[in-house]
C-alpha positions in Angstrom: 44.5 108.0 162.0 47.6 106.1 160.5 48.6 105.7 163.8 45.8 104.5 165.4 45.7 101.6 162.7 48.8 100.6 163.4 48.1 100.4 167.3 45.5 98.1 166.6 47.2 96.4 164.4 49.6 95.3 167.1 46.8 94.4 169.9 45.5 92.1 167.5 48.8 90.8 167.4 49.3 90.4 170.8 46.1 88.9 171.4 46.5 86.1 169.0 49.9 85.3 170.0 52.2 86.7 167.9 54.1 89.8 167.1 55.8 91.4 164.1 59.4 90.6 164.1 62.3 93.0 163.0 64.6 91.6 159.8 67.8 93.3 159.2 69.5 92.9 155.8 73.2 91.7 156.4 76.0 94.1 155.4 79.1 93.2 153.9 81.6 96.5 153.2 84.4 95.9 150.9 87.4 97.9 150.6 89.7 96.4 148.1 92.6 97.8 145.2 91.2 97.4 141.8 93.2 99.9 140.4 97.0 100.8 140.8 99.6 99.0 141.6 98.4 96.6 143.3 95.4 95.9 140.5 96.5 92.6 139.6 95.6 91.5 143.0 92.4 93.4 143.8 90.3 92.8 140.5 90.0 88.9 141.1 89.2 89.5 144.9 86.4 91.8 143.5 85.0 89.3 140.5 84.9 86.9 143.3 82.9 89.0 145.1 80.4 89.3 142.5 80.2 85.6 142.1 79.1 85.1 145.7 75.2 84.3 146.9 72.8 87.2 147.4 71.7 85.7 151.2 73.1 84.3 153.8 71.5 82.3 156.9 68.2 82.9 155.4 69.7 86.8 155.3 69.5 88.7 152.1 73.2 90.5 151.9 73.7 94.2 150.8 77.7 94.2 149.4 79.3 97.1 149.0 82.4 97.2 146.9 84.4 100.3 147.0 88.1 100.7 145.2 90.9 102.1 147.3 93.3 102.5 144.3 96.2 100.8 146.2 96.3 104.0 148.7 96.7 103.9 152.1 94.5 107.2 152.8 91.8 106.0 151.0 91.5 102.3 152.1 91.2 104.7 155.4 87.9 106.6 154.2 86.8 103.5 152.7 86.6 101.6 156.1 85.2 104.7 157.8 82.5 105.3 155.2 81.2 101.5 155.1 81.4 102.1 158.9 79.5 105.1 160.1 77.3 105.5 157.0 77.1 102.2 155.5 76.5 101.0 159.0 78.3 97.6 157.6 78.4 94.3 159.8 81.7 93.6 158.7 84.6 94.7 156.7 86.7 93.0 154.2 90.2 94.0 153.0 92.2 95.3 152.1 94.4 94.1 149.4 97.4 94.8 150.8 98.9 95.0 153.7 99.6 99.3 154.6 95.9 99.5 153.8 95.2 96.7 155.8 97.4 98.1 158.9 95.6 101.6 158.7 92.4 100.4 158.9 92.8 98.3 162.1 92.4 101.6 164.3 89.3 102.3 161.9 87.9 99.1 162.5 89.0 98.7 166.5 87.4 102.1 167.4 84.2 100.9 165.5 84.1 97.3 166.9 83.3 96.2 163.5 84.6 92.9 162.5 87.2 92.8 159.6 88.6 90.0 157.7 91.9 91.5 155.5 93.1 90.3 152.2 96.7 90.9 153.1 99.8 88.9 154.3 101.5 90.1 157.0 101.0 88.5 160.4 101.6 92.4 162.1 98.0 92.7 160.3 96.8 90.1 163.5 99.6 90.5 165.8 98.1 89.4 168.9 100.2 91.6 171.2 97.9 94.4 169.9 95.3 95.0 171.8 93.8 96.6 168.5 93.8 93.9 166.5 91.0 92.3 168.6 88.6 92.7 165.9 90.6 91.6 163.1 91.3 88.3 161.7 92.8 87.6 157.6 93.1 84.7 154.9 96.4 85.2 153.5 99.0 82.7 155.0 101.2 84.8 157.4 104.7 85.8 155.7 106.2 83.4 158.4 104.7 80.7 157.2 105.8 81.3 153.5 109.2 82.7 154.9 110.2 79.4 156.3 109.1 77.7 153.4 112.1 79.3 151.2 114.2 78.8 153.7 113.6 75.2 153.9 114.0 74.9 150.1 117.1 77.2 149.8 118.7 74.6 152.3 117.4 71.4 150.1 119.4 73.5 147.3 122.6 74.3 148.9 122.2 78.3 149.3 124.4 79.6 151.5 124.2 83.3 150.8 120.9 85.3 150.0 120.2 88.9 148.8 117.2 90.5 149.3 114.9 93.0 147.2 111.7 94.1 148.6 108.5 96.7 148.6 109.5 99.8 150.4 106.7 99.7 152.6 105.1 97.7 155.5 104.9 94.3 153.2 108.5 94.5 152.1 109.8 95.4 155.5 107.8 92.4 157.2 109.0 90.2 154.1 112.6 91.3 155.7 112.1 90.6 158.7 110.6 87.1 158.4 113.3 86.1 156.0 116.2 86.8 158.5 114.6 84.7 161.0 114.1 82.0 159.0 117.1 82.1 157.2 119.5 82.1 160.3 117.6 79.3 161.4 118.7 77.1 158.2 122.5 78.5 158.2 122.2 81.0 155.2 123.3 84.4 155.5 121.7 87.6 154.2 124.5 89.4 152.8 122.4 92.4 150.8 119.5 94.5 151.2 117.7 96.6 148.8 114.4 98.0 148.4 112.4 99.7 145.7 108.9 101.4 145.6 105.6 99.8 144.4 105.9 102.1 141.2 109.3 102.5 140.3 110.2 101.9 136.7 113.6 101.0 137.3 115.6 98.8 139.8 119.3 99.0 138.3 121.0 100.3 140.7 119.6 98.3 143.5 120.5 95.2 141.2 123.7 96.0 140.6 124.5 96.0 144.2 122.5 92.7 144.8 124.9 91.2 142.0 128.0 92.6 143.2 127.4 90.8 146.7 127.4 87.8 144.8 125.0 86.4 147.0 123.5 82.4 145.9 119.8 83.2 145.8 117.7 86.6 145.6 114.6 86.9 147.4 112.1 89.4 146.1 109.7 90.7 148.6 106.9 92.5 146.4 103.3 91.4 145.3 101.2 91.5 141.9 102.7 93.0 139.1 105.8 95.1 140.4 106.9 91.9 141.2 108.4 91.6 137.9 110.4 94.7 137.8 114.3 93.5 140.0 113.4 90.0 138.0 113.4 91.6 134.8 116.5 93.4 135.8 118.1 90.4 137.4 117.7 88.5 134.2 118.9 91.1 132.0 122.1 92.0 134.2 122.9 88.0 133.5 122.5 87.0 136.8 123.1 83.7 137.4 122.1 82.6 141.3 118.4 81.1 142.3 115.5 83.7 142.1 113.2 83.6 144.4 109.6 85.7 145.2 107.2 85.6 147.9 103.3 84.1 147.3 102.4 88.0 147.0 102.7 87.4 142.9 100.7 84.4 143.0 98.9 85.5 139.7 98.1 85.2 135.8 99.5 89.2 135.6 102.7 88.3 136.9 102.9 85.6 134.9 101.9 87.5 131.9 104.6 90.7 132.5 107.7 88.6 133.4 106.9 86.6 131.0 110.2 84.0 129.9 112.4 86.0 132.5 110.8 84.2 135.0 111.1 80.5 134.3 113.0 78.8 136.9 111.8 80.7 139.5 110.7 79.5 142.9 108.1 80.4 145.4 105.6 79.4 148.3 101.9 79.4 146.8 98.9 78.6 148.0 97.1 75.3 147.2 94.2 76.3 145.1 96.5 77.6 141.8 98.0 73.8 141.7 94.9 72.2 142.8 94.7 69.5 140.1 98.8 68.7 141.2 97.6 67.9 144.2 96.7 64.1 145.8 93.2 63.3 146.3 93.6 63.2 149.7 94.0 66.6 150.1 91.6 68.1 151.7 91.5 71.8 150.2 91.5 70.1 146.9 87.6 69.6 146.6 87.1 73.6 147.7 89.8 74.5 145.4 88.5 72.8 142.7 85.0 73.8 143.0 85.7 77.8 143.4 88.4 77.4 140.7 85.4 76.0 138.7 83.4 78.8 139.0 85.7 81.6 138.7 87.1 80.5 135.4 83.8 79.8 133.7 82.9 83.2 134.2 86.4 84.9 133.6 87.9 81.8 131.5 90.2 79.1 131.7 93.7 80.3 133.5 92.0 83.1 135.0 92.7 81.8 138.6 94.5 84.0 141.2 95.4 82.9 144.8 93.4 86.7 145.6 90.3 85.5 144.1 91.0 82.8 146.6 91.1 85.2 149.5 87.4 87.0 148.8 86.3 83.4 148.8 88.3 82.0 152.0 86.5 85.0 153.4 83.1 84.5 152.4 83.9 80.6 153.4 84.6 82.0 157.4 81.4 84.2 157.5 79.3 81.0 156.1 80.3 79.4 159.8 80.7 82.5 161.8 77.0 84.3 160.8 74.7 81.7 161.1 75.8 81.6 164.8 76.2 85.5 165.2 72.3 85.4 164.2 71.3 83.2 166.7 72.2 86.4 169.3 71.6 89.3 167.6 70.0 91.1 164.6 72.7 92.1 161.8 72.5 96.1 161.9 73.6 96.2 165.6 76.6 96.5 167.8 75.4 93.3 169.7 75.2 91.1 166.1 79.2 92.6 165.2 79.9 91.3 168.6 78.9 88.0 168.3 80.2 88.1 164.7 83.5 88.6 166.0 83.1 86.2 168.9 82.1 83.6 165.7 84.5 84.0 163.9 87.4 83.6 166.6 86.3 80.0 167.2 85.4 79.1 163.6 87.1 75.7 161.8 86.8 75.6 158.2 88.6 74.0 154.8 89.3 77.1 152.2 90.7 77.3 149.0 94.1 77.6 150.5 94.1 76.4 153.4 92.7 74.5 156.5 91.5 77.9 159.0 91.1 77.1 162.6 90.3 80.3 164.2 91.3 81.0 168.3 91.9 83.8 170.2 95.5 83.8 169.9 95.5 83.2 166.0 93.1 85.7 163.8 94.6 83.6 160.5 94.6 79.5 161.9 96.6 78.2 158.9 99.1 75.6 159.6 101.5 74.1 156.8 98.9 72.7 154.3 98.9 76.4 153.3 101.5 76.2 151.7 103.0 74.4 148.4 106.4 75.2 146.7 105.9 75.6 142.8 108.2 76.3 139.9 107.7 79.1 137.1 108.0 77.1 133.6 106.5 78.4 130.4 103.9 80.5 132.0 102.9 78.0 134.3 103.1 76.9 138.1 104.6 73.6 138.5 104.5 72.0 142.2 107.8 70.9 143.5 107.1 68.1 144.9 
């Protein structure tokens, strides 16, 4: 009987000229590390999250937040999860870059668009036939790389230890800092490298020291970050202390506390947005989502990872509304054109100016980057 309706529900249709239409909810999954060590990082990527509209293109969104806890394997089941049961659109994350670099074979077998919250350009590398799905936010180590190495210069470093993640981050940091460090004459003369979670770092330090190198670079992110500075400070070392934009956040700030003042690193734009000139054009998107974020969470709040949910949601606010114009969300045709969107997509984020080809998944150039000063808690732009 039911069914008889409903067939006669369509003639009628037909025969006035119209026809019921199918519409398909968008889905965002979101894999992301809220908890362990890399916490400090993932909790303002997910309030951002939560702060973001309920539709998009005239689309109501379903998110779906899940916590990796900083783990590789389970950023992994995450990503498949969101994937083949979720049936999600697109993925975002994760926090950091080993998760980030798992999922890509998750992701590429799927043909699911991601957009990772991590730094390392390996993450895109467009020698990988792999990372064809795959684009992220962070600026590219390079980028920041070449920044301290310009600096280090300016300040008449000659000689550089390094102290980094043992893992895919601090190996990349590594790498990128040899390069550009050759480049501006200095010479890396010690290498150490500790885990995310390791409460001690002396004896790594105390071969750092006894190199007697000018500057130490510390290759970590978030709160770990703090651990070699800690231990720098208290061994009464006396050279230039560098870290990468990976601690770019109120945590850090908060656990190194006066052991980090003087300290120097490549940051985004949108933690030093009111430093910056008028005429800078992330200033405005800066402001506005710095705004927002800290009403909610309160003043100082602000993270450059926050940032990164938001530069994210700021790419699919291009790329959708011209995915929809192909294809209904819920199919592999609408993640194709997705993708396809998002490789040619041109837009001004928190921290920085994204201008999407094939041969670049991440499109930042050198407004992504500011160098800022630790002093009493606070970032100060070098200027």
């Amino acid at each position: 009987m039911k069914h008889r309706i409903w067939q006669a529900l369509a003639a009628f249709a037909l025969v006035c000229g119209f026809a019921p239409t199918a519409s398909a909810d968008l889905t965002f999954g979101v894999t992301l590390s809220a908890t362990g060590p890399a916490a400090s990082l993932g909790i303002p990527e997910k309030r951002t999250i939560e702060l973001l509209p309920p539709t998009l293109g005239g689309q109501k969104i379903h998110w779906i937040i899940l916590d990796d806890g900083s783990d590789t394997t389970r950023a992994v089941t995450n990503t498949r999860k969101l994937i083949t049961e979720d049936h999600a659109d697109a993925i975002i994350g994760s926090t950091v870059t080993p998760n980030s670099l798992a999922m890509v074979d998750v992701v590429a077998d799927a043909k699911t668009p991601m957009i990772s919250m991590a730094a390392s350009a390996r993450i895109i590398d467009p020698t990988n036939p792999r990372t064809h799905w795959v684009f992220k936010v962070p600026q590219n180590d390079s980028l920041m790389a070449d920044a301290i190495a310009i600096n280090m210069k300016q300040n008449g470093v000659r000689t550089l230890g390094y102290i980094g993640f043992n893992d895919a981050y601090g190996d990349s940091w590594l790498s990128e800092i040899k390069r550009s460090a050759a480049t501006a004459g200095i010479k890396v003369v010690a290498e150490e490298k500790y885990n995310r979670n390791d409460a001690s770092v002396t004896g790594q330090v105390l071969k750092l020291i006894a190199a007697q190198p000018d500057a130490i670079l510390i290759g970590a992110s978030g709160t770990p970050g703090a651990t070699p500075e800690k231990e720098l400070v208290a061994r009464h070392y006396k050279g230039k202390i560098y870290q990468t934009h990976g601690i770019a956040n109120p945590d850090f700030l908060r656990v190194c506390g006066a052991d980090c003042n003087g300290t120097l690193l490549p940051i985004g734009p949108l933690v030093v947005w009111e430093q910056l000139p008028d005429s800078n054009p992330i200033k405005a998107v800066a402001k506005q989502y710095v705004s927002e974020y800290e009403a909610k969470y309160g003043p100082g709040s602000r993270s450059s990872f926050g940032g990164h949910a938001y530069d994210a949601w700021m790419l699919l606010t291009k790329a959708v509304p011209v995915a929809l114009q192909k294809a209904q969300p819920g199919t592999p045709e609408f993640r194709a054109a997705l993708r396809d969107a998002l490789e040619q997509t041109t837009v001004v984020g928190t921290n920085g100016v994204f201008t999407m080809t094939p041969q670049d998944h991440n499109g930042m150039d050198n407004r992504a980057r500011v160098i800022v000063k630790i002093e009493n808690g606070k970032w100060i732009l070098v200027k």
